[in-house]
Structures are given as structure tokens and as C-alpha cells.
C-alpha positions as a Markdown table, in Angstrom:
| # | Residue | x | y | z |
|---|---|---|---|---|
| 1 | Unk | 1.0 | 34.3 | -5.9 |
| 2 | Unk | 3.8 | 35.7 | -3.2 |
| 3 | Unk | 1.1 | 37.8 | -1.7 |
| 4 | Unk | -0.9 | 35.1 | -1.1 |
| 5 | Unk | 1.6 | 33.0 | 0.2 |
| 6 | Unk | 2.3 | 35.9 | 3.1 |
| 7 | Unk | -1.5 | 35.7 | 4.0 |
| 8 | Unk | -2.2 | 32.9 | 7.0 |
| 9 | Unk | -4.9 | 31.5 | 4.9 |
| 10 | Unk | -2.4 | 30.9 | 2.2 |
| 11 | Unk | 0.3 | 29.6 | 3.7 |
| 12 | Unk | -2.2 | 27.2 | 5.2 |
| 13 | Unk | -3.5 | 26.3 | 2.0 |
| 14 | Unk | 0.0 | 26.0 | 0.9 |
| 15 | Unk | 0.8 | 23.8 | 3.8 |
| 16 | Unk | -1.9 | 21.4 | 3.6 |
| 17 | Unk | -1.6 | 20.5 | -0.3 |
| 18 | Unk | 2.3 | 20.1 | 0.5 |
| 19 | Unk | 1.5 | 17.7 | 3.0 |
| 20 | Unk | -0.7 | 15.7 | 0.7 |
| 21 | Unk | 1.7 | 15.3 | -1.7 |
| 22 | Unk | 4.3 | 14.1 | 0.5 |
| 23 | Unk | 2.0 | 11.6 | 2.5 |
| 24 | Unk | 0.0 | 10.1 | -0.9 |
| 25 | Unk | 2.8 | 10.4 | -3.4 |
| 26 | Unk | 6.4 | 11.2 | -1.3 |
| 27 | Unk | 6.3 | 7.6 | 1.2 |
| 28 | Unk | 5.7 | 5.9 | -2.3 |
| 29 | Unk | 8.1 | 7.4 | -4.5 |
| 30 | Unk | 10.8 | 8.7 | -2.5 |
| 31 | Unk | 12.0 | 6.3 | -0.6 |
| 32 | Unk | 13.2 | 4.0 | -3.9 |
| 33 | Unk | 15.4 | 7.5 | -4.9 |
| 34 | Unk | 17.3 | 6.8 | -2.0 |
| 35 | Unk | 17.8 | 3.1 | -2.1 |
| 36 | Unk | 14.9 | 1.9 | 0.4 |
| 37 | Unk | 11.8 | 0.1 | 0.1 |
| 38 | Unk | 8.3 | 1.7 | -0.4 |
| 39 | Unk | 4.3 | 0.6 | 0.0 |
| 40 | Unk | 1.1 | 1.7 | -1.0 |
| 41 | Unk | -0.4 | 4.0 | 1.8 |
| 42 | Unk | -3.6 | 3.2 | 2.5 |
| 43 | Unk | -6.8 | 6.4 | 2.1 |
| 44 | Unk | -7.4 | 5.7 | 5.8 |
| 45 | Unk | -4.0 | 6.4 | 7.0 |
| 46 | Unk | -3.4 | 9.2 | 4.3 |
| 47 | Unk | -7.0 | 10.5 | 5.8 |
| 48 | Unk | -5.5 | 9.9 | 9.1 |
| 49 | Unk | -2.1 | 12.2 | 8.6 |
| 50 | Unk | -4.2 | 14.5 | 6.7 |
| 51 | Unk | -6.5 | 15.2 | 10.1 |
| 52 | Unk | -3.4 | 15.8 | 12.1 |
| 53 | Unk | -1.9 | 18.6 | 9.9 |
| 54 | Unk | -5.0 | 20.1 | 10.2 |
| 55 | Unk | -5.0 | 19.9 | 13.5 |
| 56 | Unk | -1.5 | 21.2 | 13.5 |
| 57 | Unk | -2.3 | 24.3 | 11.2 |
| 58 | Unk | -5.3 | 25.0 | 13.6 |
| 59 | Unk | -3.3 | 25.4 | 16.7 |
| 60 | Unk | -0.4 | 27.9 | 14.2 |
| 61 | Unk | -2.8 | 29.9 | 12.7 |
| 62 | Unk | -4.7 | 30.7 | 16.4 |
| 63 | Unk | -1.5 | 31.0 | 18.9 |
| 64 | Unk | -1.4 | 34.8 | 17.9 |
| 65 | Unk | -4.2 | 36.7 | 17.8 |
| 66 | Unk | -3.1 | 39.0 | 14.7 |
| 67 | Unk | -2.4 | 36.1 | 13.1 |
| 68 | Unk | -5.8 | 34.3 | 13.6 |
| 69 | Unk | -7.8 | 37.7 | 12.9 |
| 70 | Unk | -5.9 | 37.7 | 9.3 |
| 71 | Unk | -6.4 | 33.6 | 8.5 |
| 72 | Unk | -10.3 | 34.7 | 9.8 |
| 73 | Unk | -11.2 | 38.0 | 8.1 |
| 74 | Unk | -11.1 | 36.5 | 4.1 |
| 75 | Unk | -13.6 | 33.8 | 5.4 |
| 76 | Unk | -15.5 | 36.5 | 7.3 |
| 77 | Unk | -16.0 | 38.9 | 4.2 |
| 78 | Unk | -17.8 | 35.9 | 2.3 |
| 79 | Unk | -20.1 | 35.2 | 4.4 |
| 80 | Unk | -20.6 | 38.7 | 5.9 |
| 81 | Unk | -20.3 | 41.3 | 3.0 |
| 82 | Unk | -23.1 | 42.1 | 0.8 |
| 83 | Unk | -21.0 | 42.6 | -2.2 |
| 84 | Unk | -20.3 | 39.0 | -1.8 |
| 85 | Unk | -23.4 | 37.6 | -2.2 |
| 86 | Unk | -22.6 | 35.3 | -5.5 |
| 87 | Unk | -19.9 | 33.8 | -3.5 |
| 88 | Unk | -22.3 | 33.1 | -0.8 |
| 89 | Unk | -25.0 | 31.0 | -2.9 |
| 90 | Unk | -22.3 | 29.2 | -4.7 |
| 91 | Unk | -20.7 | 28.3 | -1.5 |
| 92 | Unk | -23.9 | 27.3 | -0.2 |
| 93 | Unk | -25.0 | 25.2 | -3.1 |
| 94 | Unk | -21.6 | 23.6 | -3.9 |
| 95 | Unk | -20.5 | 22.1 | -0.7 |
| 96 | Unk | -24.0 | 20.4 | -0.1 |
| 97 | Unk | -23.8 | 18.8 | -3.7 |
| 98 | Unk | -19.7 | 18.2 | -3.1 |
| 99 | Unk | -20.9 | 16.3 | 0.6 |
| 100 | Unk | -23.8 | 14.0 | -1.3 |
| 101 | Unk | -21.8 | 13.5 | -4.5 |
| 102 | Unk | -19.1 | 11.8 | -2.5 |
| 103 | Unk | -21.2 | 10.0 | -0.4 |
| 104 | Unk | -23.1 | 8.5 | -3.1 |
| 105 | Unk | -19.8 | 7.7 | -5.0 |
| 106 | Unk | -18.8 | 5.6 | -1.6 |
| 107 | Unk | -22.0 | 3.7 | -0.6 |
| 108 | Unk | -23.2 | 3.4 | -4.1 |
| 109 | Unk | -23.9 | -0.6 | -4.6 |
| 110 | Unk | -21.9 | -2.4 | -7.5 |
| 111 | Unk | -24.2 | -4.3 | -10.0 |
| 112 | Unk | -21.4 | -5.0 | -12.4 |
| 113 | Unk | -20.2 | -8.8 | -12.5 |
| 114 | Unk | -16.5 | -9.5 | -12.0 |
| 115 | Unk | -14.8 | -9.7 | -15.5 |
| 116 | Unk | -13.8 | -13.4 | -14.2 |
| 117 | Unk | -14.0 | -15.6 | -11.7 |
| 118 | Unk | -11.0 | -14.8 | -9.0 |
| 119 | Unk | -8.6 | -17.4 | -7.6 |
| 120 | Unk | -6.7 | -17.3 | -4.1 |
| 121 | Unk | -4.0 | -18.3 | -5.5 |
| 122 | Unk | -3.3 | -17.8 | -9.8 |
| 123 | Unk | -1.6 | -20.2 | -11.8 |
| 124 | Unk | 2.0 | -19.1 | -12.1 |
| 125 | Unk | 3.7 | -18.2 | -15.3 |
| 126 | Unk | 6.2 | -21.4 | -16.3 |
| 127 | Unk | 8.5 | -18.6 | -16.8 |
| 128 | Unk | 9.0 | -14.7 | -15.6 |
| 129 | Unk | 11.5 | -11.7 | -16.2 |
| 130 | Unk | 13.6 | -11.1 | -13.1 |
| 131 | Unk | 15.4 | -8.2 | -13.3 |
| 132 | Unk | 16.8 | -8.1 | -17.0 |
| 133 | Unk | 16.9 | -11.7 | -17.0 |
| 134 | Unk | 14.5 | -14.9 | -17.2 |
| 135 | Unk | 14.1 | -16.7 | -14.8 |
| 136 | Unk | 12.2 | -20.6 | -15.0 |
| 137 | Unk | 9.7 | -21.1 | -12.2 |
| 138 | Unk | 8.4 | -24.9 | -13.1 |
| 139 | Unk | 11.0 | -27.0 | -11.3 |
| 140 | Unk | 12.8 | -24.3 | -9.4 |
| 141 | Unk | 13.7 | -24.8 | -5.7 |
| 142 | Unk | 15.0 | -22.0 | -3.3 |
| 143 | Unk | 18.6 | -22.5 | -3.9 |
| 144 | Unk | 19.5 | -21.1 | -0.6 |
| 145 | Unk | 18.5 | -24.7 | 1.2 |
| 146 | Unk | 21.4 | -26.3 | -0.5 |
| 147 | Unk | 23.6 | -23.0 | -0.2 |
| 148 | Unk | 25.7 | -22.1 | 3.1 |
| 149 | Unk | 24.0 | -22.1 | 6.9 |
| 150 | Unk | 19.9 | -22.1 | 7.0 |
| 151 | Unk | 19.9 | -20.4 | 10.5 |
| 152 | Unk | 21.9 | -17.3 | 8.5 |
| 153 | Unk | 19.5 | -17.8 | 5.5 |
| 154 | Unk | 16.5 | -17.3 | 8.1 |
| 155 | Unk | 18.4 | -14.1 | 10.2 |
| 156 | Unk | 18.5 | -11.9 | 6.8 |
| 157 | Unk | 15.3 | -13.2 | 5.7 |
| 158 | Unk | 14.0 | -12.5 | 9.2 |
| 159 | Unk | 15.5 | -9.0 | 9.2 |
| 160 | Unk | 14.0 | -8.1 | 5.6 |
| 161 | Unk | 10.3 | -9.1 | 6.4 |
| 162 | Unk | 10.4 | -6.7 | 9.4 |
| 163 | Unk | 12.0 | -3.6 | 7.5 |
| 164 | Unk | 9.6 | -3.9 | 4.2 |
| 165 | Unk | 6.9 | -6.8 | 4.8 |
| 166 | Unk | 5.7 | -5.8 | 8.9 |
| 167 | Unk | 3.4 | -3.0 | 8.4 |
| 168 | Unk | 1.0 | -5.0 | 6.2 |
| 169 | Unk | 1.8 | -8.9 | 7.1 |
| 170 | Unk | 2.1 | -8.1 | 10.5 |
| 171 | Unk | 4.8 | -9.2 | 13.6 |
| 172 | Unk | 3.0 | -12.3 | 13.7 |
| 173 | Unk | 2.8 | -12.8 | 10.1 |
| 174 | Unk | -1.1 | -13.5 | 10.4 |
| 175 | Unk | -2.2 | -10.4 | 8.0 |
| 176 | Unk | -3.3 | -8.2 | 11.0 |
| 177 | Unk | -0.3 | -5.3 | 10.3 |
| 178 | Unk | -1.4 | -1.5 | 11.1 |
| 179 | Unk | -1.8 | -0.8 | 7.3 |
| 180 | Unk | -3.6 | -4.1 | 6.9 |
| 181 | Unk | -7.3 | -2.9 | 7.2 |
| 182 | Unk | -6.9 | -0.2 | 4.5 |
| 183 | Unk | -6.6 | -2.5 | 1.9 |
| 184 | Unk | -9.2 | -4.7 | 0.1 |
| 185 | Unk | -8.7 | -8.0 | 0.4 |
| 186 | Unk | -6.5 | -7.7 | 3.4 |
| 187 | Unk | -3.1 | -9.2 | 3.2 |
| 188 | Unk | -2.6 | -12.7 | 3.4 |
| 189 | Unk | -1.6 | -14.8 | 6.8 |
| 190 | Unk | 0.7 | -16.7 | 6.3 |
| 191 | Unk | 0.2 | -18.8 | 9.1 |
| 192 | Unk | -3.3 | -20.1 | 7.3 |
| 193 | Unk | -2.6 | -23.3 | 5.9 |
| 194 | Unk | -4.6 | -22.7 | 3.3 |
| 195 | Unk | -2.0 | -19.7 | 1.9 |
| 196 | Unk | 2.1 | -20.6 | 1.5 |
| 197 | Unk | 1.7 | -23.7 | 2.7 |
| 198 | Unk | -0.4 | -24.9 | -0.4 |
| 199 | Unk | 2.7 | -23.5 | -2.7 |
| 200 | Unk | 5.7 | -24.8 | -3.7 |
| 201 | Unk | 8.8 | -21.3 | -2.8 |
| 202 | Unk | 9.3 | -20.7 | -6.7 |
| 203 | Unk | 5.2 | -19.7 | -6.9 |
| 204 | Unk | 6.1 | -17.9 | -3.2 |
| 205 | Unk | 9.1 | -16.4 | -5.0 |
| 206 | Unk | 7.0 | -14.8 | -8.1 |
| 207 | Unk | 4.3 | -14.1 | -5.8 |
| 208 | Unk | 6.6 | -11.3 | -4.1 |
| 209 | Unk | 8.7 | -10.2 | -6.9 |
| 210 | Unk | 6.0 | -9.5 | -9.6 |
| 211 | Unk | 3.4 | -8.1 | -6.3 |
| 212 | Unk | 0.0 | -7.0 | -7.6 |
| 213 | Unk | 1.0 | -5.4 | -10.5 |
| 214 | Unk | 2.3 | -9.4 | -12.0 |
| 215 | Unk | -1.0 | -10.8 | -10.9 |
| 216 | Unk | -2.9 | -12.6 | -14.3 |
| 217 | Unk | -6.7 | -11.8 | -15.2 |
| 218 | Unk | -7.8 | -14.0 | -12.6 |
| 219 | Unk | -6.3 | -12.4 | -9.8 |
| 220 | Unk | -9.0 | -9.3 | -10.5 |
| 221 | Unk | -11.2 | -7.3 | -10.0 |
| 222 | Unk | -9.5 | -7.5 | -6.4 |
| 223 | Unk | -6.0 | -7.5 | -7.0 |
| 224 | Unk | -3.4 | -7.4 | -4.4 |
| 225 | Unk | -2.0 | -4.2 | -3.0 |
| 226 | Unk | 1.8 | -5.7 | -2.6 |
| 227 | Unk | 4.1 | -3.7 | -4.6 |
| 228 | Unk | 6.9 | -5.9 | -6.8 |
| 229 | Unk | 9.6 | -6.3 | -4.2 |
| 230 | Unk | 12.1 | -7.1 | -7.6 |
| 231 | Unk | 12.4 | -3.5 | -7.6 |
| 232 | Unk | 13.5 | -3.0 | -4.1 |
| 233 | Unk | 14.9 | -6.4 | -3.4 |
| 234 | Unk | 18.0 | -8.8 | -4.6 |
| 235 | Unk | 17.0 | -12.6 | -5.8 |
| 236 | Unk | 19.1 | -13.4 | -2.4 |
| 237 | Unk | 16.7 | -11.4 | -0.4 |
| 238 | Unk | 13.7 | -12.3 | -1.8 |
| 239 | Unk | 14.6 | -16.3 | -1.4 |
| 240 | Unk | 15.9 | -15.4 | 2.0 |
| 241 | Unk | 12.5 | -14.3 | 2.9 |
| 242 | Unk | 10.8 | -17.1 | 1.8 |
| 243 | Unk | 13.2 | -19.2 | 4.3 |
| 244 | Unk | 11.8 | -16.9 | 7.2 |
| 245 | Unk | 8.8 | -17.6 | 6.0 |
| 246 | Unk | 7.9 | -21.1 | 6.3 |
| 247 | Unk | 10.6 | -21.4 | 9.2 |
| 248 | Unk | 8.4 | -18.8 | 11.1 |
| 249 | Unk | 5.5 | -20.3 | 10.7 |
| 250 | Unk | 6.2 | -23.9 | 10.7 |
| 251 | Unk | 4.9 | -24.8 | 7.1 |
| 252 | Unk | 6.4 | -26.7 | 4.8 |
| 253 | Unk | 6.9 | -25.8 | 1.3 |
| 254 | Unk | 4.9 | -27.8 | -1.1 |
| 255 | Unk | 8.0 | -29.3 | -3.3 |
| 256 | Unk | 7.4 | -30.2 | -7.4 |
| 257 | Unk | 7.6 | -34.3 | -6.4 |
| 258 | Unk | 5.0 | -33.2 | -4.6 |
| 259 | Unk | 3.0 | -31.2 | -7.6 |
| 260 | Unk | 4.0 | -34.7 | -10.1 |
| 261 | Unk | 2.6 | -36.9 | -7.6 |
| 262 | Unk | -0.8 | -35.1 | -7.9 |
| 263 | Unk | -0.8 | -34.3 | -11.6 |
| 264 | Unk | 0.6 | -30.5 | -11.2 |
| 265 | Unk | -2.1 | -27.2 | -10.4 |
């Protein structure tokens, strides 16, 4: 393995499943290790990166001529020698079949049915478990409107969203953030009055702690991306954000007089 880790083809090799790793996995996991919050990258971005290290191994490998005559001559010997001639055809089959299997596996049309119908927004749980503890969601207002300065409320929630929520939600909370065309539905805008503004702040509330991964069966088959912000954020932040929120954007939260009045959804 050492001697082909001193060859320029395999330290380029080396290089470029390192930086896989790193931008698929590392952004995801590696962050929460160190105390800070993560997200999903999306294939177009990781595609993205991925591009530019090539790129950047390019320009190593052929700033030195020695250099780019050893990262050249393993490459050359396949398709050149005659006592390589297996490794030719196999080359030559493989990556046309590798090129149409992939491209059938992405166009390929769908003719399964959703397992269910989907719903914008699920019914919530009457209950969930936040963080070791349960925590009732039919009746349950953000406690932070009856609790110290609302302006202070809005400045942490404000501060949070921009750190962890920006890249997908965008700046001006309308869905369109630089990750936001990767995924599948796209993320919400809040600004739609047809998204927070139809919810009372405890559905908001379990809505970003339990992310994707808490959606119910009919959530799928397009469930969202959002991780589950309980393992990143405190209670505190979470309601905090939910003041920014509707601040931001003007709504108002849907409040459970309001739910009783119309029989409860």
C-alpha cells in the first residue's frame, strides 16, 4: 500500500476518496462532535466540491513535469502495451455499461404508487419525547411570550436561524437558500401563508425538533430533508426561533382557541 501511496496516481486516488468522505460524511457528522450544528449536503453540492478537487489535483499532478510523466505512464501502459490487452477490453466494455447503467438509474420513470396519500402539513403527535423527557403538544403555547422581553426572545431566535436554518430557508426565509434546490421537495417559505401561519408554535415546535426523521406515514414517500434540531438545539432555542419566525414574517400563530373554535385538525 506505501508504494502506492508514493506514486502521483495514488496519492491522487488517495486524495480524492479522502475528500469524499469529508464532504458527504465529515460536514454531517463532525460538526455535532464539537458542539455545532450540522445538515444534510445536498448530491449537487457534494458533486459540486467533488469537481473542484479535481480540478485541484489536476493543476498538482501537472505543475512538474516528472511528476505528471509518473501520474501519466500507469494510464499509458493500459492503453498502450500489448500485454495489457485484457485490461483494455474490460476498460472499454465497463465504463460504457457503468455510463448507461447510471443514466438509466436517474431518468428511469417511477410507476410505483405512493404508499399513502402525503399531507403538507401531518397531524401532530398529542405528545412527543424531548430530550429524555415528554413533552405535551395539544394545548401548549410558546412559553417565551409570557417569559421576559420579546424583542430579546426575537434577537437569539434571529441569531440561531442564521447560524443553522439560512443555507436551506434562506435570508429571506422564502425557501430559496443555496442548499435549497438539492433537495426534493424544497424547503418550506415561511412567508407562504399557507405554511406556519396555518399552525399553532407547539406543531411549529415539533416540526423542528423531530425534523424529517419524526415525520408520520403520511409525511412520505417525500419526506423532509430537515435534520431534528433537538439534537443540536436547547427547548429555549428552538421556541426562540419560532418567535423570529412569525415576527419575521408578520404571521400570526394559529392559537388552540383558535383550533376549539373550528373543531381541532
Amino acid at each position: 500500500m506505501g508504494k502506492y501511496l508514493k506514486h502521483p496516481l495514488g496519492q491522487s486516488v488517495a486524495i480524492l476518496v479522502a475528500a469524499y468522505l469529508l464532504i458527504k460524511f465529515g460536514i454531517v457528522y463532525l460538526p455535532p462532535l464539537v458542539g455545532l450544528a450540522s445538515a444534510p449536503v445536498p448530491s449537487s453540492v457534494v458533486l459540486q466540491y467533488m469537481l473542484t478537487v479535481i480540478v485541484g489535483i489536476f493543476v498538482w499532478v501537472s505543475d512538474n513535469e516528472e511528476r505528471w510523466s509518473k501520474f501519466k505512464q500507469p494510464m499509458h501502459r493500459v492503453m498502450v502495451d500489448p500485454e495489457r490487452k485484457m485490461a483494455r477490453g474490460v476498460l472499454l466494455v465497463a465504463t460504457p455499461l457503468l455510463v448507461a447503467f447510471v443514466t438509466f438509474d436517474r431518468v428511469r420513470p417511477s410507476v410505483s404508487a405512493p404508499v399513502s396519500f402525503r399531507s403538507i402539513h401531518p397531524a401532530p403527535p398529542g405528545q412527543i419525547d424531548f430530550q429524555g423527557r415528554t413533552m405535551r403538544l395539544t394545548g401548549l403555547e410558546n412559553p417565551l411570550r409570557s417569559r421576559g422581553s420579546l424583542d430579546e426572545h426575537y434577537e437569539v431566535g434571529k441569531r440561531i436561524y442564521y447560524q443553522n436554518c439560512l443555507a436551506c430557508h434562506g435570508d429571506g426565509l422564502a425557501g430559496l437558500g443555496y442548499y435549497a434546490q438539492g433537495f426534493n421537495p424544497v424547503p418550506l417559505s415561511f412567508q407562504d401563508v399557507g405554511t406556519i401561519a396555518q399552525l399553532t408554535e407547539s406543531v411549529v415546535f415539533w416540526r423542528i425538533a423531530k425534523g424529517g426523521p419524526g415525520l408520520p406515514n403520511e409525511g412520505a414517500p417525500w419526506n423532509s430533508a430537515m435534520p431534528a434540531w433537538e439534537d443540536f438545539l436547547s427547548e429555549d432555542d428552538i421556541w426562540a426561533v419560532i418567535v423570529f419566525l412569525y415576527e419575521q414574517t408578520g404571521h400570526s400563530p394559529r392559537t388552540w382557541g383558535d383550533e376549539g373554535e373550528e373543531g381541532g385538525h
